[in-house]
C-alpha positions as CSV (number, residue, x, y, z in Angstrom):
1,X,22.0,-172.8,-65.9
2,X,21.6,-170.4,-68.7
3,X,23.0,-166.8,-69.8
4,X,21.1,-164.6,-72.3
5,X,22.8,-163.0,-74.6
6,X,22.6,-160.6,-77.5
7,X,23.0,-162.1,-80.8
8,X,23.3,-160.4,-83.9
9,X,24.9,-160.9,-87.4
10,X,26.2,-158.4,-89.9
11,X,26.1,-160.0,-93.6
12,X,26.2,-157.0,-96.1
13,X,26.1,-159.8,-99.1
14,X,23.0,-161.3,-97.9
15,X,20.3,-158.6,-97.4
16,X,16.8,-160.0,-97.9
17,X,17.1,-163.4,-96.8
18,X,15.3,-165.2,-93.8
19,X,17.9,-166.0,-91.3
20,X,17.8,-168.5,-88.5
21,X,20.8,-169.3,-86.0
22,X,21.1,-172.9,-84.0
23,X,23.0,-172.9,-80.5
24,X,25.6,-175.6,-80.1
25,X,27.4,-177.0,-76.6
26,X,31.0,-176.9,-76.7
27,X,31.4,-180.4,-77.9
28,X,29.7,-179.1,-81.1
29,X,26.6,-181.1,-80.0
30,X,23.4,-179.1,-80.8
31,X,21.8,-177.3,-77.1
32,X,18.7,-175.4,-79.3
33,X,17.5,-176.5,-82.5
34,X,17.6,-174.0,-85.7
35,X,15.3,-171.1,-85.4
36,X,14.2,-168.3,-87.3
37,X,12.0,-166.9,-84.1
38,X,12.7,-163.2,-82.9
39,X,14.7,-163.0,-86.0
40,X,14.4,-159.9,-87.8
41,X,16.8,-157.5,-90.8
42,X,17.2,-154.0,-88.6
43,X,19.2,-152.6,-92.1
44,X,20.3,-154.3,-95.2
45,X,22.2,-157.9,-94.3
46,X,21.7,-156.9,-90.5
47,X,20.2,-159.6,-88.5
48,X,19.5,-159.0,-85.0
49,X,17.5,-161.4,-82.4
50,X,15.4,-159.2,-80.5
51,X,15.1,-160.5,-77.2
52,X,18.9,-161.7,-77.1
53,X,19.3,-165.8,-77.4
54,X,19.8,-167.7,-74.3
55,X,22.6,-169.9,-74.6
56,X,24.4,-172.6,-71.7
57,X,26.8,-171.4,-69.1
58,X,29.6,-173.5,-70.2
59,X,29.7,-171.9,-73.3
60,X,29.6,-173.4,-77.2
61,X,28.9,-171.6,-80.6
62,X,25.9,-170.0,-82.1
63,X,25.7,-171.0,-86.3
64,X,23.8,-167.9,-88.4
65,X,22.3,-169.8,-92.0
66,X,19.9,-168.8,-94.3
67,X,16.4,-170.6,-93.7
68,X,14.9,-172.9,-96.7
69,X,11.4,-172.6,-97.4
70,X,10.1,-174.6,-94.2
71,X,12.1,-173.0,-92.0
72,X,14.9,-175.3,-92.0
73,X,18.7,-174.6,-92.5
74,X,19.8,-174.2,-95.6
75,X,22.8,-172.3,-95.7
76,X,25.5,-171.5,-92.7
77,X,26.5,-168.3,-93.2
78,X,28.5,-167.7,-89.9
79,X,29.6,-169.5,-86.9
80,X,30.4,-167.6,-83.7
81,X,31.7,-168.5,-80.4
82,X,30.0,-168.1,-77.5
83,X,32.3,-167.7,-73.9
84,X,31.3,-169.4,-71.0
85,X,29.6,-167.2,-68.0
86,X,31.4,-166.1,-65.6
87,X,31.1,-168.4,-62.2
88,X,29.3,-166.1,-59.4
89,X,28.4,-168.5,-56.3
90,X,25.6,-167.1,-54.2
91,X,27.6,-166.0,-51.7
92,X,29.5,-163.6,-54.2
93,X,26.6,-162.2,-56.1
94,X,25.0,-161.5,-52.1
95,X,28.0,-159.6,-51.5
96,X,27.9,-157.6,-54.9
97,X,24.2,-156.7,-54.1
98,X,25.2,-155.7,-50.1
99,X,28.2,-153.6,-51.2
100,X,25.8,-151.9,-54.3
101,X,23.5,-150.9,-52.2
102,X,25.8,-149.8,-49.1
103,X,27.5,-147.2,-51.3
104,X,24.4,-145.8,-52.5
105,X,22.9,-144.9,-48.8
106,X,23.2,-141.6,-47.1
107,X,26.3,-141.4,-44.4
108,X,24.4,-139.1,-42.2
109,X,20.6,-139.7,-41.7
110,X,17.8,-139.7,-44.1
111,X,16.8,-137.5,-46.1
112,X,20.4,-136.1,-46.7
């Protein structure tokens, strides 16, 4: 399983620069190579990733570097930690979803 999370790095001496991040499993071993992709600089030395970066249940660490000319890493900047989703069974999230939408219907009839 995966969770998706936002991701986004704030490096006020490094405006300017094309910035990448790599996902890596607990054991340091690498889940999703380097990327720039969905990358982008929202305000000076602000890197955000757009649609969020989905990263492995059991947790690990995302690494923010400066990319070199072929898109490769060139420079780690950061290295964040990335805490393991919380464990739903089925069962629970069912019971979430039940209880959500019971306390949202009328008590006396429809239309209220």
């Amino acid at each position: 399983m995966t969770q998706v999370l936002p991701a986004s790095l704030y490096a006020p001496g490094q405006p300017g620069v094309t910035v990448g991040y790599q996902l890596l499993n607990p054991d340091l071993t690498q889940y999703q190579a380097f990327t720039i992709a969905g990358v982008s600089e929202s305000a000076p030395g602000q890197y955000v990733v757009s649609a969020g970066v989905i990263a492995p249940d059991n947790g690990g660490y995302i690494r923010w570097a400066i990319a070199a000319g072929g898109g490769a890493l060139a420079e780690v900047l950061a290295v964040g930690v990335i805490l393991p989703a919380p464990a739903l069974a089925a069962d629970n999230r069912l019971s979430f979803l039940d209880r959500a939408i019971s306390s949202r219907m009328p008590r006396s009839g429809w239309p209220p």
